[in-house]
PDB file as gemmi writes it, atoms N, CA and C in Angstrom:
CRYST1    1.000    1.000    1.000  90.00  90.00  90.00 P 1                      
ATOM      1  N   UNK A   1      28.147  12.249  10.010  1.00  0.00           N  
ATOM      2  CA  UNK A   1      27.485  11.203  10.764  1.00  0.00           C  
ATOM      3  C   UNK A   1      26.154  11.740  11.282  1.00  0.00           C  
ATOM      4  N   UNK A   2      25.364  12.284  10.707  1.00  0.00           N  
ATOM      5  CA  UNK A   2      23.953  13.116  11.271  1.00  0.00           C  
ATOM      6  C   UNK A   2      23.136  12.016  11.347  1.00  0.00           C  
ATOM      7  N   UNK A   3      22.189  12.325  12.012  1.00  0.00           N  
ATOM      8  CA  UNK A   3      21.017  11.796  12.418  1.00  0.00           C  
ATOM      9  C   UNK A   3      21.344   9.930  13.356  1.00  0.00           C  
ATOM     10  N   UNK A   4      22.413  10.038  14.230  1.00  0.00           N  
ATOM     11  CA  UNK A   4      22.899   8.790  14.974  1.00  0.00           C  
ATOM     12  C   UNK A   4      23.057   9.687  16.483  1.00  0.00           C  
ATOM     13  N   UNK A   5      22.967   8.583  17.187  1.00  0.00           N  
ATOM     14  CA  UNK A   5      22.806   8.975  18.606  1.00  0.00           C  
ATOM     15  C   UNK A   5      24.225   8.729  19.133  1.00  0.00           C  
ATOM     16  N   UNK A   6      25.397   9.147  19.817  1.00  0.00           N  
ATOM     17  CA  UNK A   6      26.352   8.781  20.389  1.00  0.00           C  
ATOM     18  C   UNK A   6      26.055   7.529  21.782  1.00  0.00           C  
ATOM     19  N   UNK A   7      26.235   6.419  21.560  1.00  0.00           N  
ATOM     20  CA  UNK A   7      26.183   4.911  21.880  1.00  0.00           C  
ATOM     21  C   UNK A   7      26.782   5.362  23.114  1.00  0.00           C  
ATOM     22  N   UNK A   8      26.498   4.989  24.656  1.00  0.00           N  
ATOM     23  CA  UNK A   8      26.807   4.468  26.286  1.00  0.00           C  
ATOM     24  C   UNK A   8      26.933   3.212  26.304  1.00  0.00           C  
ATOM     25  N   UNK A   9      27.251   2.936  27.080  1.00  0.00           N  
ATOM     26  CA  UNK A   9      26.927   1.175  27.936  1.00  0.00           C  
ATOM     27  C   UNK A   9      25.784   0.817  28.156  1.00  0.00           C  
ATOM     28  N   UNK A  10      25.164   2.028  29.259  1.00  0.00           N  
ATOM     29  CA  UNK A  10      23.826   2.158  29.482  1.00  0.00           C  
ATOM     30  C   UNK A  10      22.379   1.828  28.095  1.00  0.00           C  
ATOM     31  N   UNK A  11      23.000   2.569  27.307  1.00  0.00           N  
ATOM     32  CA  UNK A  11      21.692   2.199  25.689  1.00  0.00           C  
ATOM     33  C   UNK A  11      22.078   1.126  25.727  1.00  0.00           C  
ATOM     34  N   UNK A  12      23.385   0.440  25.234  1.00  0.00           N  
ATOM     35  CA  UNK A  12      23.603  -0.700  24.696  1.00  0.00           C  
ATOM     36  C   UNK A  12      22.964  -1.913  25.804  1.00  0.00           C  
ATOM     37  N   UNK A  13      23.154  -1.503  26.896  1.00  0.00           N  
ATOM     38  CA  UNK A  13      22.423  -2.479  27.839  1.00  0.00           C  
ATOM     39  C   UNK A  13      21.160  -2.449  27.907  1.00  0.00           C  
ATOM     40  N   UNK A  14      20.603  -1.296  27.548  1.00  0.00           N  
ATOM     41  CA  UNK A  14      19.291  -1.647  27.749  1.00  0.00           C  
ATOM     42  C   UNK A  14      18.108  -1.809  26.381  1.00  0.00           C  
ATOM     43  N   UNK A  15      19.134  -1.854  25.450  1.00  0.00           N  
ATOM     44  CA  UNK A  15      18.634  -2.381  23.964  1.00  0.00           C  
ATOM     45  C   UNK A  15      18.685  -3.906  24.274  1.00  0.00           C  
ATOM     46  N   UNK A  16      20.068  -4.345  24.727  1.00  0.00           N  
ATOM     47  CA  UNK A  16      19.861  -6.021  25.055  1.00  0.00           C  
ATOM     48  C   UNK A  16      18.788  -6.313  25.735  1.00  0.00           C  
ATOM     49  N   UNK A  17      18.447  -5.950  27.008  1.00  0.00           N  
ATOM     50  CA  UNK A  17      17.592  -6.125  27.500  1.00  0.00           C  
ATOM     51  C   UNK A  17      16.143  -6.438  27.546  1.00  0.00           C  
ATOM     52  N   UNK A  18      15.633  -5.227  26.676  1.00  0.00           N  
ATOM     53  CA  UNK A  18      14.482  -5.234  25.664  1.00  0.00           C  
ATOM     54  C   UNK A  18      14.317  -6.343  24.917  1.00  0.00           C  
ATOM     55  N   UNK A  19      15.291  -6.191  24.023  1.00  0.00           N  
ATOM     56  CA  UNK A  19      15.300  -8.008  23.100  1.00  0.00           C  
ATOM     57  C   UNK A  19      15.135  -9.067  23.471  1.00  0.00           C  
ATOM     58  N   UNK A  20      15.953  -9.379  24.484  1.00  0.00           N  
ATOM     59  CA  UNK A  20      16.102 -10.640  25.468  1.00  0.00           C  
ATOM     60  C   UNK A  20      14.389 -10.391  26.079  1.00  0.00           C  
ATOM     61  N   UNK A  21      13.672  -9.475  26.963  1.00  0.00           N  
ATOM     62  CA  UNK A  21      12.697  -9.649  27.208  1.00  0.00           C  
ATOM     63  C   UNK A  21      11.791  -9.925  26.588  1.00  0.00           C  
ATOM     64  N   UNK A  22      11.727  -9.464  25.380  1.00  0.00           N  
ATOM     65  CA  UNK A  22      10.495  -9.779  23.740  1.00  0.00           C  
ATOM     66  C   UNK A  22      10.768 -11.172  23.611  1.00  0.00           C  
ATOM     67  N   UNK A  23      12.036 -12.032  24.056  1.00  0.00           N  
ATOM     68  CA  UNK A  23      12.198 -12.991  23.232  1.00  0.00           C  
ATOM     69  C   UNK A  23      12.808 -13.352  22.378  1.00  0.00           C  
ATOM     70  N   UNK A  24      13.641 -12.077  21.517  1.00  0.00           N  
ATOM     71  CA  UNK A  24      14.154 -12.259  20.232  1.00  0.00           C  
ATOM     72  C   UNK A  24      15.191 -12.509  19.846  1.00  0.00           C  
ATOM     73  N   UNK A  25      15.910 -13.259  18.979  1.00  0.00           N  
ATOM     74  CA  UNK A  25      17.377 -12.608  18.899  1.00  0.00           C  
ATOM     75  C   UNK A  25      17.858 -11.680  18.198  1.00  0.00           C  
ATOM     76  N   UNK A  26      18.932 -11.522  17.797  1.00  0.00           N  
ATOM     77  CA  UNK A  26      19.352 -10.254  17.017  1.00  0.00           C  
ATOM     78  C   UNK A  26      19.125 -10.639  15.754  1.00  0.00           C  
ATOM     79  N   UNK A  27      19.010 -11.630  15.201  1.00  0.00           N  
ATOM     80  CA  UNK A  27      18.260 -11.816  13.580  1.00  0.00           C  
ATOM     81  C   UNK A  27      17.511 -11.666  13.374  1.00  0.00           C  
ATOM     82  N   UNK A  28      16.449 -12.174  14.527  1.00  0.00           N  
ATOM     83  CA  UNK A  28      14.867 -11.903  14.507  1.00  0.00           C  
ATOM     84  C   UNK A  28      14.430 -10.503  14.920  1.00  0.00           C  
ATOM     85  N   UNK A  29      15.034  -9.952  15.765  1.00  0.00           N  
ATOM     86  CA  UNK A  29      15.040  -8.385  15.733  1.00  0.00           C  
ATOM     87  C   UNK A  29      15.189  -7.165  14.367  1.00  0.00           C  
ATOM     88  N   UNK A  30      16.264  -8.067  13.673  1.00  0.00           N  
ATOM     89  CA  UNK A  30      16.883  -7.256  12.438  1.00  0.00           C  
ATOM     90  C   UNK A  30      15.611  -7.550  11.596  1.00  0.00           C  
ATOM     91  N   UNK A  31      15.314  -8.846  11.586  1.00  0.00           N  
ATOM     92  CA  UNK A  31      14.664  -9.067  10.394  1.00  0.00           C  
ATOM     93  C   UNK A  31      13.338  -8.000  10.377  1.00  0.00           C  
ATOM     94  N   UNK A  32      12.668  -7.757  11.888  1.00  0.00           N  
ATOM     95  CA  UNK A  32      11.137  -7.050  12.027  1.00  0.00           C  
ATOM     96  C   UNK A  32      11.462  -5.645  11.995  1.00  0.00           C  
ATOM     97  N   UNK A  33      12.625  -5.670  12.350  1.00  0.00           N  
ATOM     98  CA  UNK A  33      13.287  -4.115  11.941  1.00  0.00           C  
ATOM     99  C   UNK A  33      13.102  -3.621  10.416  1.00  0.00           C  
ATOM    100  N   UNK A  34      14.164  -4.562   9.754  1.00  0.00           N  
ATOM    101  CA  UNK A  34      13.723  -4.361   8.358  1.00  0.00           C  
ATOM    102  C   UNK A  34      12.443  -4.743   7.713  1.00  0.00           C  
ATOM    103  N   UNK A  35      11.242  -5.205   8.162  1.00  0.00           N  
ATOM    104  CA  UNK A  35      10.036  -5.200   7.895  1.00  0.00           C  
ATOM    105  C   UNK A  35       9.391  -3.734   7.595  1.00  0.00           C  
ATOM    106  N   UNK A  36       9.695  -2.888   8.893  1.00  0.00           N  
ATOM    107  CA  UNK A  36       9.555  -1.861   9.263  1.00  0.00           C  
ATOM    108  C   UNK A  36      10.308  -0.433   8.193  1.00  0.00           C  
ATOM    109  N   UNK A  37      11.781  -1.287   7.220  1.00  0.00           N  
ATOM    110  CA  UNK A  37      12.116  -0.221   6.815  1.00  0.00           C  
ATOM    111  C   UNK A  37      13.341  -0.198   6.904  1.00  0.00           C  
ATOM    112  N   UNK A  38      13.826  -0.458   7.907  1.00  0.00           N  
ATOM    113  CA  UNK A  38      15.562   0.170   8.561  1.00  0.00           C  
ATOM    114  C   UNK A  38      16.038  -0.999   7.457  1.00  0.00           C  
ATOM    115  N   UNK A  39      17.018  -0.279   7.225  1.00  0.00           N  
ATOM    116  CA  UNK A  39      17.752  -1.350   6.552  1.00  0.00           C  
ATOM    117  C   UNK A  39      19.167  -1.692   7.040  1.00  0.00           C  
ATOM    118  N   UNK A  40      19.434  -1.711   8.550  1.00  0.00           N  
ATOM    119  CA  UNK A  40      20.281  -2.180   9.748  1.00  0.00           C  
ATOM    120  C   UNK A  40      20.794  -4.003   9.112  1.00  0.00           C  
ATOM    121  N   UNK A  41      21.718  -4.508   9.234  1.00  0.00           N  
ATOM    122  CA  UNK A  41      22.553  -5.630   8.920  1.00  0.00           C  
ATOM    123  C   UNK A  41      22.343  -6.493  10.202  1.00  0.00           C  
ATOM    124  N   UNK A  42      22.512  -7.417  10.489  1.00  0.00           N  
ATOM    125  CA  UNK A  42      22.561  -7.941  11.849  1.00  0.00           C  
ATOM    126  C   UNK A  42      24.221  -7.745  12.213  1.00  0.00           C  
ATOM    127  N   UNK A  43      24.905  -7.630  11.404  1.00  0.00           N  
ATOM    128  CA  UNK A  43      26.230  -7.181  12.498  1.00  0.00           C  
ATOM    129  C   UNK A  43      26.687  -5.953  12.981  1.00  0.00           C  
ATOM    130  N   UNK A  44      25.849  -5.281  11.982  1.00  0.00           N  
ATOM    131  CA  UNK A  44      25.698  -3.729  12.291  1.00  0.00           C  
ATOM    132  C   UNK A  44      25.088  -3.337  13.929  1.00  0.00           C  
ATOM    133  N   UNK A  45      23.880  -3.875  13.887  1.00  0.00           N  
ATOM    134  CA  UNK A  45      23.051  -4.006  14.931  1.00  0.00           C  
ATOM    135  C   UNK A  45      23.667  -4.727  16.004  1.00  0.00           C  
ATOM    136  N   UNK A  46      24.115  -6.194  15.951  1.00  0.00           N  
ATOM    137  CA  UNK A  46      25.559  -6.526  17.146  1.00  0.00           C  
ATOM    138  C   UNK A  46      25.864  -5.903  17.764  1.00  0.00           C  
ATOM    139  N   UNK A  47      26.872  -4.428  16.530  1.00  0.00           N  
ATOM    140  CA  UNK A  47      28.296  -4.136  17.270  1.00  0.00           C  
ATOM    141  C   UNK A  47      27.291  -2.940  18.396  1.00  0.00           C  
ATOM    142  N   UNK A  48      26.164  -2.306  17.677  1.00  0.00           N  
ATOM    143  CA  UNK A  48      25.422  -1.557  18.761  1.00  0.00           C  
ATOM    144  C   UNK A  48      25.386  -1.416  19.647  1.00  0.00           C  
ATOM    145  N   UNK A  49      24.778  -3.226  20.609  1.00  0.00           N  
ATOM    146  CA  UNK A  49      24.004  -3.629  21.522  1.00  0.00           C  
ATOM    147  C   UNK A  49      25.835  -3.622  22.093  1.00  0.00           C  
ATOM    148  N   UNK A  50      26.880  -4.235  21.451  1.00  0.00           N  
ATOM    149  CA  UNK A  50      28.003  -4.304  22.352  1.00  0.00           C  
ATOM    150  C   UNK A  50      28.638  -2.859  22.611  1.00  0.00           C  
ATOM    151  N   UNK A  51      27.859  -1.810  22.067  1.00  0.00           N  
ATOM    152  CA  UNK A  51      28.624  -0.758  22.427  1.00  0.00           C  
ATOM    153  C   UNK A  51      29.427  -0.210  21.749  1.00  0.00           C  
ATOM    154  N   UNK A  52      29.707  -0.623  20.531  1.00  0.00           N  
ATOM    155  CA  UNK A  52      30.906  -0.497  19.748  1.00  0.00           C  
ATOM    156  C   UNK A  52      30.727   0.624  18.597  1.00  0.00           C  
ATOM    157  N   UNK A  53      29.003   0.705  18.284  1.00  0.00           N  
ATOM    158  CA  UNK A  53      28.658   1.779  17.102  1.00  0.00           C  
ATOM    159  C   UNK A  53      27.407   2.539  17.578  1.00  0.00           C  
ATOM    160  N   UNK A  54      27.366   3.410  16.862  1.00  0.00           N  
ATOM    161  CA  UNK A  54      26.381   4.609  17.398  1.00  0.00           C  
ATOM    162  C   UNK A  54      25.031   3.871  16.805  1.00  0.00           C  
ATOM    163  N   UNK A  55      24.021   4.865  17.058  1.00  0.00           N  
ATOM    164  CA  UNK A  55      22.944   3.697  16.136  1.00  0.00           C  
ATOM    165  C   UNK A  55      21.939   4.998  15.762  1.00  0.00           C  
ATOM    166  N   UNK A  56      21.265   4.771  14.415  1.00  0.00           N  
ATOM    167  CA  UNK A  56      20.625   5.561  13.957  1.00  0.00           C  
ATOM    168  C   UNK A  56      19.562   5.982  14.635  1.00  0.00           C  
ATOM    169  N   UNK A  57      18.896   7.315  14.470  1.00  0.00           N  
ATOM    170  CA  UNK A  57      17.982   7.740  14.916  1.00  0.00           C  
ATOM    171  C   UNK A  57      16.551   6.980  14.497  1.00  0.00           C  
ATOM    172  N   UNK A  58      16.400   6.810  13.134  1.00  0.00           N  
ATOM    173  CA  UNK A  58      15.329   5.871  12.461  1.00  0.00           C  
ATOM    174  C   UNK A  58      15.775   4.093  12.883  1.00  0.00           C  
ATOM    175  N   UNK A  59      16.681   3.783  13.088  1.00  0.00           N  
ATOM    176  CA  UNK A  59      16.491   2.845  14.114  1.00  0.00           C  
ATOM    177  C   UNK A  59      16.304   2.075  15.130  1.00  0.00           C  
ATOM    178  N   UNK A  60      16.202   3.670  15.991  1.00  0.00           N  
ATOM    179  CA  UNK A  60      15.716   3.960  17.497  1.00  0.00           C  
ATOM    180  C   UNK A  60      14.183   3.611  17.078  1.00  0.00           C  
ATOM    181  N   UNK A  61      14.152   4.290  16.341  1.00  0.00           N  
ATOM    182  CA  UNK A  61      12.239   4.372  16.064  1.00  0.00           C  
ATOM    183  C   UNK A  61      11.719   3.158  15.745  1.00  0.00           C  
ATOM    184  N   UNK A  62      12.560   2.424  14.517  1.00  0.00           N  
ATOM    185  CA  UNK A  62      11.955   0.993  14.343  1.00  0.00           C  
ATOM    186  C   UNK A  62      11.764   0.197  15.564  1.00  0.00           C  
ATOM    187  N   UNK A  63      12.796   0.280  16.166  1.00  0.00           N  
ATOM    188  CA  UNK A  63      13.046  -1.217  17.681  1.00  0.00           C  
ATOM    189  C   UNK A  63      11.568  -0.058  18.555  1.00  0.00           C  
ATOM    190  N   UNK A  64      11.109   1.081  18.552  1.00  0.00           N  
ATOM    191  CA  UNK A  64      10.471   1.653  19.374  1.00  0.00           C  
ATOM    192  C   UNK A  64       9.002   0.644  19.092  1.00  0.00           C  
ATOM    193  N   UNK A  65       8.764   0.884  17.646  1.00  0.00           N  
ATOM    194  CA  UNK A  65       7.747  -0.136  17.083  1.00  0.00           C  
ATOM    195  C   UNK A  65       7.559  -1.495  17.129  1.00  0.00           C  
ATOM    196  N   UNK A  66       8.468  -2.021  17.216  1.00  0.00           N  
ATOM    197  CA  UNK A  66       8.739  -3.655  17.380  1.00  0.00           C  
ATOM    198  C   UNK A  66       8.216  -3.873  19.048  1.00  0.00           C  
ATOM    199  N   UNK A  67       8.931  -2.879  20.033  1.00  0.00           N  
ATOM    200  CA  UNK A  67       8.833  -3.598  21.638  1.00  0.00           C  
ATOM    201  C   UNK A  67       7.757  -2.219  21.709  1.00  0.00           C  
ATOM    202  N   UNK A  68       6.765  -1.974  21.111  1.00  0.00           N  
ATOM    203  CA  UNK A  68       5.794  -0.980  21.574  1.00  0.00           C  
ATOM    204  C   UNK A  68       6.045  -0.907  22.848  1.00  0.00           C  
ATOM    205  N   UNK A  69       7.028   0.135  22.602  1.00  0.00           N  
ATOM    206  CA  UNK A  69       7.544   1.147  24.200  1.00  0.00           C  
ATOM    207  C   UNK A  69       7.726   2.366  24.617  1.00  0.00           C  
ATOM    208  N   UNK A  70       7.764   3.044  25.481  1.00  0.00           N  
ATOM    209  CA  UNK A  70       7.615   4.142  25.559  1.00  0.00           C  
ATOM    210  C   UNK A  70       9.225   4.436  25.184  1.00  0.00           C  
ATOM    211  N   UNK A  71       9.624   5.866  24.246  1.00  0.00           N  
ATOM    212  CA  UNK A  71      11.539   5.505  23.902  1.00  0.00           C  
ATOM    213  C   UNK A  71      12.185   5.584  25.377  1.00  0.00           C  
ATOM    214  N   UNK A  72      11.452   6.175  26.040  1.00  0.00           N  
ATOM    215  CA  UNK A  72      12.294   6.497  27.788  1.00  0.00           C  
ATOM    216  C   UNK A  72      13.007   4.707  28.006  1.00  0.00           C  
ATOM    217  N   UNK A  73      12.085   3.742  27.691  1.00  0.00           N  
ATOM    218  CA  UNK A  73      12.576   2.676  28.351  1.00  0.00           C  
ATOM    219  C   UNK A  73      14.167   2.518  27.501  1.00  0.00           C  
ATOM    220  N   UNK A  74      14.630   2.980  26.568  1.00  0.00           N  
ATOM    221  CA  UNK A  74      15.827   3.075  26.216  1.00  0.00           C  
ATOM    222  C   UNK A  74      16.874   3.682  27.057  1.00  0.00           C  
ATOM    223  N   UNK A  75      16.554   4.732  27.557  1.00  0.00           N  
ATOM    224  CA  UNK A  75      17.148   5.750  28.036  1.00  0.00           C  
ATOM    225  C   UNK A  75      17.359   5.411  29.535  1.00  0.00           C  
ATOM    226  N   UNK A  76      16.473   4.181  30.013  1.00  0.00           N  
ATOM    227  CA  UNK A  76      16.305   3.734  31.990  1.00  0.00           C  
ATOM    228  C   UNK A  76      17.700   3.528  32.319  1.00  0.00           C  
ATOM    229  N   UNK A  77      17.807   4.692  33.014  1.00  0.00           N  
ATOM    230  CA  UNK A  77      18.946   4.555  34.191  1.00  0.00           C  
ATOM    231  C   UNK A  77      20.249   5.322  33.399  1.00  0.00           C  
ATOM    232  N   UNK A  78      19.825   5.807  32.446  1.00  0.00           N  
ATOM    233  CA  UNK A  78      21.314   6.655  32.475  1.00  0.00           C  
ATOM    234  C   UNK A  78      21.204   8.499  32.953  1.00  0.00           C  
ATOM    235  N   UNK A  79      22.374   8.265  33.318  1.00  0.00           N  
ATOM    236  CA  UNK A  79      22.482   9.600  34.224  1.00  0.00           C  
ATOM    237  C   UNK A  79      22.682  10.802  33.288  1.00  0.00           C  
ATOM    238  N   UNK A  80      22.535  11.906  33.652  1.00  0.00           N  
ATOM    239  CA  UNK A  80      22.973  13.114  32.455  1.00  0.00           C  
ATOM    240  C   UNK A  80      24.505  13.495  32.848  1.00  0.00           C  
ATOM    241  N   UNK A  81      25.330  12.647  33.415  1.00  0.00           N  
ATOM    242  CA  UNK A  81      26.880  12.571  33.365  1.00  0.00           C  
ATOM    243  C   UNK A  81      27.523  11.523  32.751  1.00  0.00           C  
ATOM    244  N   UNK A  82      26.447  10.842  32.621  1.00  0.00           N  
ATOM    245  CA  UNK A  82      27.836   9.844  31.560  1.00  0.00           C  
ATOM    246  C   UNK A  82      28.200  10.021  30.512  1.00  0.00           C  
TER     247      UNK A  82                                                      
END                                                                             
């Protein structure tokens, strides 16, 4: 399983978040994703945001490109104990 990030609550919440603030939904997310390259599924990407799957490192990067953000805003508010 190399190059995937081990999935929190915290990412998964604050991947929703992001989206919901851009506007998008998760199709329209997938789709500019895969513009970009990733070749992420929209249910793939779902089970993510619910927490359920880890999520690639090159798909960190795509959604980084889509919500031109700094990656920290992924990372807001999780502690180095969870």
């Amino acid at each position: 399983m190399g190059n995937m990030l081990l999935q929190n609550i915290s990412l998964s919440g604050n991947l929703r978040r992001l989206r919901t603030e851009a506007g998008l939904t998760q199709k329209a997310l997938v789709a500019r994703m895969n513009l970009l390259g990733s070749i992420i599924e929209h249910t793939a990407y779902s089970k993510i945001e619910a927490g359920t799957r880890n999520i690639k490192v090159t798909d960190l990067v795509a959604l980084q490109q889509v919500y031109h953000v700094d990656f920290a805003e992924f990372f807001r508010g999780i502690k180095p104990h969870e």
